[in-house]
C-alpha positions as CSV (number, residue, x, y, z in Angstrom):
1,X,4.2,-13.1,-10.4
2,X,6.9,-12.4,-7.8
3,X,5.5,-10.2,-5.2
4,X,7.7,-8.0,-3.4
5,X,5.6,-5.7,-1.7
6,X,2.1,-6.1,0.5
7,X,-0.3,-5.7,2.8
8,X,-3.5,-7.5,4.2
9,X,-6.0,-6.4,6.3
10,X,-8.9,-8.2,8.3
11,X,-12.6,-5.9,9.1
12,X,-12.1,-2.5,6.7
13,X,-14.3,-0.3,6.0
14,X,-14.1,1.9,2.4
15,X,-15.9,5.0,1.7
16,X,-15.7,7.3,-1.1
17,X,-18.2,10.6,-1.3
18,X,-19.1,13.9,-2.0
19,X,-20.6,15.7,1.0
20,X,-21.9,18.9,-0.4
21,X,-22.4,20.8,-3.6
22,X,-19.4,22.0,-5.5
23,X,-16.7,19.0,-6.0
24,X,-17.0,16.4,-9.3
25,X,-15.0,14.4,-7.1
26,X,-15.2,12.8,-4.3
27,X,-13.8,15.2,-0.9
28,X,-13.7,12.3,1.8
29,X,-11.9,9.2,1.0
30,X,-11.9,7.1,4.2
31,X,-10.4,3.1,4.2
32,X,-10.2,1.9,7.7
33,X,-9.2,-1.6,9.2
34,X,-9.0,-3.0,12.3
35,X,-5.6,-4.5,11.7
36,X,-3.0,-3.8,8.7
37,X,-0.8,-6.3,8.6
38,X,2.9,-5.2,6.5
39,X,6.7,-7.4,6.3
40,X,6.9,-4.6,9.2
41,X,4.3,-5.3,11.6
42,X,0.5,-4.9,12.2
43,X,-1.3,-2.0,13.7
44,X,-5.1,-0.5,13.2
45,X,-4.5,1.7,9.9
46,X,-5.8,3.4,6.6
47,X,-5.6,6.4,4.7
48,X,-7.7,9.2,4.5
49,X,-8.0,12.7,2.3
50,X,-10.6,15.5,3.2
51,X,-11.4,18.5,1.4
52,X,-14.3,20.2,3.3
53,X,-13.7,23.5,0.7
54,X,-14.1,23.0,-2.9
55,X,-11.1,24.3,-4.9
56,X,-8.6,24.5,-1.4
57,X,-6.2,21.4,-0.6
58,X,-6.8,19.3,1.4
59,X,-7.3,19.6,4.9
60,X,-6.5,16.0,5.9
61,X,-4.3,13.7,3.4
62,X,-2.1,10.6,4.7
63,X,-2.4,7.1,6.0
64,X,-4.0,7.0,9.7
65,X,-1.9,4.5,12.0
66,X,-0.5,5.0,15.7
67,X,2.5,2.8,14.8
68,X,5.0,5.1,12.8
69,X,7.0,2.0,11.2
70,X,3.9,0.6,10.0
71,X,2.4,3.6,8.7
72,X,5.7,4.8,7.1
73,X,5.3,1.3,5.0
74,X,2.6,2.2,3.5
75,X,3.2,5.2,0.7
76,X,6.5,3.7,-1.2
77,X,6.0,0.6,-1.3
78,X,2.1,-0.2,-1.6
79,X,1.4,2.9,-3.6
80,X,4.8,4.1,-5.2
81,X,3.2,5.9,-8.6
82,X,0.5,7.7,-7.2
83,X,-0.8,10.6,-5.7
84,X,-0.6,8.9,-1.9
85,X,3.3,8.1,-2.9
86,X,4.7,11.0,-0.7
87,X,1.9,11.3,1.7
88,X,2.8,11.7,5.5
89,X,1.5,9.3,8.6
90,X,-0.7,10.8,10.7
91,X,-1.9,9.6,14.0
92,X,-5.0,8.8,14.7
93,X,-7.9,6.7,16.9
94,X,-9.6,4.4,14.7
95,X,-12.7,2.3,16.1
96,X,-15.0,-0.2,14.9
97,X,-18.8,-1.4,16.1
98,X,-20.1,-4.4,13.5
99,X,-23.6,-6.1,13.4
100,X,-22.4,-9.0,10.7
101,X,-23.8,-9.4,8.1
102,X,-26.1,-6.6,7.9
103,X,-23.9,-3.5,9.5
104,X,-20.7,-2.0,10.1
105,X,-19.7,1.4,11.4
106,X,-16.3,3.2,12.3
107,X,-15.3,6.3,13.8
108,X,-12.1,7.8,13.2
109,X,-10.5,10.6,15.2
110,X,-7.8,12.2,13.4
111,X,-5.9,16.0,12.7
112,X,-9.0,17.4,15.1
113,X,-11.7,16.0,13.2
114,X,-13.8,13.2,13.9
115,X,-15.4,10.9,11.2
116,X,-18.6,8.8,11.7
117,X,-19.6,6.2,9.4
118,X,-22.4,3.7,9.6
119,X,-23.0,1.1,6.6
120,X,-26.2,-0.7,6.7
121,X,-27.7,-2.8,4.7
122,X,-24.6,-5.0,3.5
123,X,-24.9,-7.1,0.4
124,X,-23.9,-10.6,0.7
125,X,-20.0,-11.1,0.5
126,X,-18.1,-11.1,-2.5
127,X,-14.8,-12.3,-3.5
128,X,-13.2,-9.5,-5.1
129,X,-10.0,-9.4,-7.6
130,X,-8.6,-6.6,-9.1
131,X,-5.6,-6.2,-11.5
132,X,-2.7,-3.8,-11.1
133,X,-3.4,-1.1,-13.1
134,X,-7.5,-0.6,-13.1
135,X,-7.0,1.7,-11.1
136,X,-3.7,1.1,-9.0
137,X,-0.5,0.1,-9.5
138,X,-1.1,-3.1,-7.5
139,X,-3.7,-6.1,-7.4
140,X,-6.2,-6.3,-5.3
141,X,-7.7,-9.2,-4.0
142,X,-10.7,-9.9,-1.2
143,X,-14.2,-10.6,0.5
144,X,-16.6,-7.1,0.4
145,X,-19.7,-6.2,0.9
146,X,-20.9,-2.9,-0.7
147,X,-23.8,-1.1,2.1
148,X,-27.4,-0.6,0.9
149,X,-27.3,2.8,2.7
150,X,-24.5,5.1,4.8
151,X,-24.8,7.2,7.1
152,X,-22.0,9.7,8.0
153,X,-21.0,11.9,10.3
154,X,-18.6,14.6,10.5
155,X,-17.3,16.9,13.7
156,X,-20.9,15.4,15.3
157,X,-23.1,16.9,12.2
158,X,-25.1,14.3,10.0
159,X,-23.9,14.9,6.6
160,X,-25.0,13.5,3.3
161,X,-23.1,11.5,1.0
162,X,-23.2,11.2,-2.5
163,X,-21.8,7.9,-3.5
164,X,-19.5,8.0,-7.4
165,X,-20.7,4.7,-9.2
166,X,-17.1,3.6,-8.3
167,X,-14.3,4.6,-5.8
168,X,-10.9,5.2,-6.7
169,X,-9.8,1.4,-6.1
170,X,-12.1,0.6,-9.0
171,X,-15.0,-1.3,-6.7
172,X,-18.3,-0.1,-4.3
173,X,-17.8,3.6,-2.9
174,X,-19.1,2.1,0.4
175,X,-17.7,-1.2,1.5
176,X,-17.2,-3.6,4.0
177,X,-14.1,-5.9,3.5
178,X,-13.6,-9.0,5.9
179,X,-10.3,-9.4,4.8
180,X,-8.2,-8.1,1.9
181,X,-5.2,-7.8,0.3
182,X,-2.9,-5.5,-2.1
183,X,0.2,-7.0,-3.7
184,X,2.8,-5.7,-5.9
């Protein structure tokens, strides 16, 4: 397979949740790293989407990075054929705290919201690979650790999450990936 398009990333952090009553689907997706590495550069990056109201849009949909070129990488080329295709770049602080192997935690600062999230708990590492197409147009390949527990955050108020058997990249709703890829 030729690839033509990527990314990597070393020390992410994936969450997919419902925090309250209301939504069948998930309303905070969260995935984090330290450093995204593209053809165009590296920066801290990831993507987010927020619905704090069930049945309203979202209040917070895009890729998170401080470096425009990098971020701008991102949505048609990585994940040209989905909903995050035409999603904007939005800036944002992204910070991590790790307590390998057993913990993880990040806190993101973006659009005037703040996101806490503590994983805990970590299952051993596993090498991951995922084909294009189950669920995403690309393959996915890495190490993860799904978290025993989570604890999250939001605007400074403890929330809890409800964890879907799977997340929309097809693995753990709450993970911990040393380093990864996505390749088309």
């Amino acid at each position: 397979m030729a690839v033509t398009q990527w990314m990597c990333w070393e020390g992410a952090l994936h969450l997919a949740a419902t925090t309250r009553p209301g939504f069948t689907e998930p309303n905070l997706v969260l995935h984090v790293a330290r450093r995204v590495a593209t053809p165009v550069g590296s920066a801290p990056a990831g993507w987010i989407e927020w619905s704090p109201e069930p049945g309203r849009p979202p209040a917070l949909f895009g890729f998170l990075c401080m470096d425009a070129l990098v971020g701008s990488y991102f949505a048609p080329k990585i994940w040209a054929g989905t909903p995050l295709e035409q999603a904007p770049v939005i800036p944002g602080q992204i910070s991590f705290a790790t307590k390998l192997p057993h913990a993880a935690s990040t806190r993101v600062q973006v659009g005037g919201h703040v996101f806490e999230i503590a994983l805990d708990a970590l299952a051993p590492q596993q090498l991951v690979q995922r084909t294009a197409g189950h669920p995403m147009p690309f393959i996915q390949q890495g190490v993860e650790a799904s978290a025993g527990t989570v604890a999250l955050k939001v605007n400074g108020q403890s929330v809890t999450p409800t964890l879907p058997k799977l997340s929309g990249l097809g693995g753990p709703a709450a993970t911990w990936s040393a380093c990864g890829l996505f390749a088309r």
